[in-house]
C-alpha positions in Angstrom: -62.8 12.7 84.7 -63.8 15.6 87.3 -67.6 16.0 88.5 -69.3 18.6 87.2 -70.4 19.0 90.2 -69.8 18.9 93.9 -70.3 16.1 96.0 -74.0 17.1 97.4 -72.9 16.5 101.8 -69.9 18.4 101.1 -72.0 21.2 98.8 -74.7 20.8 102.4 -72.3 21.2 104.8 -70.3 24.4 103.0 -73.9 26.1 102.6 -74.8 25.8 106.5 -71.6 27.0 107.7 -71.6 29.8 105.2 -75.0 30.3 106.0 -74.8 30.1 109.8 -71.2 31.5 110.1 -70.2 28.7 112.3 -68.9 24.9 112.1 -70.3 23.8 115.2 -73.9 25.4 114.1 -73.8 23.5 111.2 -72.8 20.4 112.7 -75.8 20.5 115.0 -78.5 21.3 112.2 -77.1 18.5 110.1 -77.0 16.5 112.6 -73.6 15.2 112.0 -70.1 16.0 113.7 -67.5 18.9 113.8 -65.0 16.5 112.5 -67.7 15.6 109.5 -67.9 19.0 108.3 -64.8 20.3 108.4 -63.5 17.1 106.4 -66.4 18.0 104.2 -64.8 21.9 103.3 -61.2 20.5 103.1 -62.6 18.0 100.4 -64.2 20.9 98.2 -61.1 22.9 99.0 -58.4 20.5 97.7 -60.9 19.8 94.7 -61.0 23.9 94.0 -57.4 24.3 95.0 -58.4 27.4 96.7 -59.7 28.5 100.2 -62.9 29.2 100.9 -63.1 30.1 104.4 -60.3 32.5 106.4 -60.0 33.0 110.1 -61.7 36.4 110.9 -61.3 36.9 114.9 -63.1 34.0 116.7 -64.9 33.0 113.8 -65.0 32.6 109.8 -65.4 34.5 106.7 -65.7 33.9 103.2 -63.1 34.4 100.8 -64.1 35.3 97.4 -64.3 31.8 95.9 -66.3 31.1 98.8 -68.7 34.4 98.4 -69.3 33.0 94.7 -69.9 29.0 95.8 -72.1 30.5 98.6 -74.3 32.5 96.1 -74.8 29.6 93.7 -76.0 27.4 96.7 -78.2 29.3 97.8 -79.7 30.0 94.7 -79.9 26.6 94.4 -81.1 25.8 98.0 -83.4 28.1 98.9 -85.7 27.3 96.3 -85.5 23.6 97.1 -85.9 23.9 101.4 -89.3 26.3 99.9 -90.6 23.7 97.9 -89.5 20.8 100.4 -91.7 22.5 102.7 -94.8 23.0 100.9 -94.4 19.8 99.8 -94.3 18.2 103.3 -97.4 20.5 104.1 -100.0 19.6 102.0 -100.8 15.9 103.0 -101.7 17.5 106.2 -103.3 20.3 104.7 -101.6 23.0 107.1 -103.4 26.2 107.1 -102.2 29.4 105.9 -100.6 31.2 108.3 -101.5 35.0 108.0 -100.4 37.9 109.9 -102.3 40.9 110.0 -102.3 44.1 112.3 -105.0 43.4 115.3 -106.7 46.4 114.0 -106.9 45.0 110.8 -107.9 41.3 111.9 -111.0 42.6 114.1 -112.6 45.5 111.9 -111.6 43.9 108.6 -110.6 40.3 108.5 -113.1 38.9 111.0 -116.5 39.8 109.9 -115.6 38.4 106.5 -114.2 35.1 107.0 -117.8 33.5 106.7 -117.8 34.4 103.2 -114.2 33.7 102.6 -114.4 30.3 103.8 -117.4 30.0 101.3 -115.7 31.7 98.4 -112.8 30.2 98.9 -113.6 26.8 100.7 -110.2 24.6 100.4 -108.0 27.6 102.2 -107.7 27.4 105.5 -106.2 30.1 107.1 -104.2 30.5 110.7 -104.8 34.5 111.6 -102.1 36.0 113.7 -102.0 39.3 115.1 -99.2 41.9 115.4 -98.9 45.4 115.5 -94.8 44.9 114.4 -93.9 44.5 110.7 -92.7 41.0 109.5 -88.9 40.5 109.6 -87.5 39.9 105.9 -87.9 36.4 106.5 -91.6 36.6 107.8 -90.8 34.0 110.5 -93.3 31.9 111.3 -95.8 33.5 108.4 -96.9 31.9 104.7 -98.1 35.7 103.8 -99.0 39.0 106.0 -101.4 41.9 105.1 -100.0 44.6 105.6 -100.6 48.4 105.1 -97.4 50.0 104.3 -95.2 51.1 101.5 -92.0 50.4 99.1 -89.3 50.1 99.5 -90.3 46.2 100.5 -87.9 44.1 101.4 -86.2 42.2 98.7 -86.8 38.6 100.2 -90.5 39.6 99.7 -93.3 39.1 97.2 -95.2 41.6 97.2 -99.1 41.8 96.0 -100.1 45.4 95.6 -104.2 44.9 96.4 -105.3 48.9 96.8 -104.5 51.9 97.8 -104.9 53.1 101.6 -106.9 56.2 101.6 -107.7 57.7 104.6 -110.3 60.3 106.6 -111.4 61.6 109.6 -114.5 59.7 111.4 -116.9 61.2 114.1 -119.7 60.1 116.2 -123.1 61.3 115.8 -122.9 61.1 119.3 -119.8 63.5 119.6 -120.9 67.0 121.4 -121.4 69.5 119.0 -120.6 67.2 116.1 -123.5 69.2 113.8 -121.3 72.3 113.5 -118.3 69.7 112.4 -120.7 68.4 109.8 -121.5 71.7 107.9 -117.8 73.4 108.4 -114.9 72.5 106.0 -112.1 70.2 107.4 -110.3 73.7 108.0 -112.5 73.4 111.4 -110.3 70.8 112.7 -107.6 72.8 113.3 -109.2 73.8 116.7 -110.2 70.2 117.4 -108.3 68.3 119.9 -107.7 65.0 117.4 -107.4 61.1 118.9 -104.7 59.5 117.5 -102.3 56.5 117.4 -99.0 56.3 119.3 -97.9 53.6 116.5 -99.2 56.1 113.6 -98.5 59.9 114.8 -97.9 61.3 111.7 -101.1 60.2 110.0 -103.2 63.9 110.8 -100.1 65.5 109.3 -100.1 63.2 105.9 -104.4 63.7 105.9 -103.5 67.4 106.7 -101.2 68.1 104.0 -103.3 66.2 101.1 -106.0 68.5 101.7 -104.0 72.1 102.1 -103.7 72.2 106.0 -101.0 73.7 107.9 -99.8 69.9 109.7 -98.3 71.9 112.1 -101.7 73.5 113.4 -103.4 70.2 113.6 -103.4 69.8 117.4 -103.5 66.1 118.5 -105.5 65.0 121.8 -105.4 61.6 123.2 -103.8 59.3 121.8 -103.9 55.5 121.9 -101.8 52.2 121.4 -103.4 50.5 118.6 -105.7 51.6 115.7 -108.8 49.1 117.0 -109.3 51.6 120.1 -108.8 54.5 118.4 -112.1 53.5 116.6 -113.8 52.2 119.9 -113.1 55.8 121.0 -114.2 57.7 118.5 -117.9 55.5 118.2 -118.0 56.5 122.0 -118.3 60.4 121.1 -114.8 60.8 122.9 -113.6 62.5 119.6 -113.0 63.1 115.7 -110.3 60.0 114.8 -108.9 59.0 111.6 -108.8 56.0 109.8 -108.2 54.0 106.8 -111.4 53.8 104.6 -111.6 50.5 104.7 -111.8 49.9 108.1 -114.7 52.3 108.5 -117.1 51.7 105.8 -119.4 49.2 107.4 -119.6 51.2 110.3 -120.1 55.0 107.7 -123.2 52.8 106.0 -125.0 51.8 109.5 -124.9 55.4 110.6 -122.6 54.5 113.4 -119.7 57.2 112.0 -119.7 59.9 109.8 -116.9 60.8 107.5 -117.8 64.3 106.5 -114.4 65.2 104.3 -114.3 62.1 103.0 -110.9 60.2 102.4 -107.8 60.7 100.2 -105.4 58.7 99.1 -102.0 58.7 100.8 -98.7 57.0 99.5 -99.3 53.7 101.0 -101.2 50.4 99.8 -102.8 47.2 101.0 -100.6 44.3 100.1 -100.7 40.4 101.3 -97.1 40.0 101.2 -95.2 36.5 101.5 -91.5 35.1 100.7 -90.2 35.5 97.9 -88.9 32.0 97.7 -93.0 31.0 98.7 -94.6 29.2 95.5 -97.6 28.3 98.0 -100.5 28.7 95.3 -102.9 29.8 98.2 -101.1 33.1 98.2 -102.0 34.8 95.2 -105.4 33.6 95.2 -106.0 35.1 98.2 -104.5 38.1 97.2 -107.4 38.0 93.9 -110.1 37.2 96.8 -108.7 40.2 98.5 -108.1 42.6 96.2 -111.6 42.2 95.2 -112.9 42.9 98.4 -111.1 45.9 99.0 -112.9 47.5 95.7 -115.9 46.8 97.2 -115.3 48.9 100.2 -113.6 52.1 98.5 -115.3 54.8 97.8 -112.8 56.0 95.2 
């Protein structure tokens, strides 16, 4: 009587090659032999009585058959190497590990740790800076918050926490920053604006949501990373913009001003994490966050 279904080293060993588009690769991750593996895809190909791999220049491709085994196991593995690994986590408790932009981490995340950890006292979290976006498979991440926008990759889970709105900021102790406060935004046309090399086109989106000409918004200095952007602009050196967020601890002590106020653009905060992640930490941090977003909007 046949199997319904495949021996589970041979099923292994087709999946990593498959996976990894190489017998020798898969050899070395399953810690076994060349010779093991291939004898392991000539076993499930006699059983099929088909082919599942063909010679495509120096290296392999799937046939058909192959493409449709390939999908089922990794429908089938994925799910289990996710779970395998939370699994093998929690006796050691492993933090979170959360990536954040380093603008986000030092104005944001920072000064509310103390009351996450009390809120939320049994997640411990790894924080890990980068200005880059996750790759689809957020290497080396359980979850990243991000401001952004769809399309999100499809390997992704995506919690939508708010929207991003954003505004100019000023210094009371920019020159001349009274006749700023009591003119419409119009008056920033003349302005020479500080920006961010990694988000140019932010004036031009604030621009257009509130009738400017983009095109007459004339941009001054500009600078790598949004966290000195807003050092800048509490130094007087100019008018900035920013997300609200970011801003609204420093708008309530006096330290900026936002005279035209912020608008929403077609992005969104979202804690994002694999798709294939059933980590229970991740969505209620996402709650935890969410919440605390609403509390610094002034939508």
């Amino acid at each position: 009587m046949s199997r319904d279904l495949p021996p589970l080293n041979a099923l292994r060993a087709f999946e990593a090659v498959a996976r990894l588009d190489s017998v020798s690769r898969a050899a070395e991750e399953l810690h076994v032999t060349h010779g093991a593996v291939s004898r392991h895809l000539r076993a499930l190909e006699e059983t099929l009585g088909t082919a599942l791999f063909v010679r495509q220049g120096r290296g392999l491709a799937l046939t058909p058959a192959g493409r449709r085994l390939h999908e089922a196991a990794e429908a089938a593995f994925e799910p289990l190497r996710g779970a395998w690994a939370e699994l093998r986590r929690r006796p050691q408790q492993a933090p979170l590990v959360l990536g954040c932009p380093g603008s986000v981490l030092a104005r944001w995340m920072i000064p509310r740790l103390e009351r996450l950890t009390r809120e939320l006292p049994d997640l411990k979290l790894h924080l890990s800076a980068s200005e880059t976006a996750p790759d689809a498979q957020m290497s080396g991440l359980d979850a990243a918050l991000l401001i952004s926008q769809a399309p999100w990759p499809a390997d992704w889970q995506v919690h939508e926490l708010a929207p991003e709105r954003i505004g100019p900021v000023l210094s009371p102790r920019l020159e001349g920053h009274q006749r700023l406060l009591s003119s419409p935004a119009s008056a920033l046309l003349g302005e020479p604006l500080l920006h961010t090399t990694s988000r140019p086109q932010a004036w031009q989106d604030w621009g257009i949501r509130m009738g400017l000409e983009p095109e007459a918004l004339r941009l001054g200095t500009g600078f790598e990373h949004l966290y000195y952007l807003l050092e800048a602009a509490q130094a007087g050196l100019g008018v900035a913009i920013s997300p609200e967020p970011l801003v609204a601890e420093d708008i309530a002590a006096g330290r900026l001003l936002a005279p035209w106020g912020f608008v929403a653009t077609d992005g969104c905060w979202a804690l994002c994490a694999p798709k294939r992640s059933s980590d229970p930490r991740v969505p209620r941090l996402a709650r935890w966050l969410r919440a605390e977003l609403a509390t610094t909007s002034s939508a």
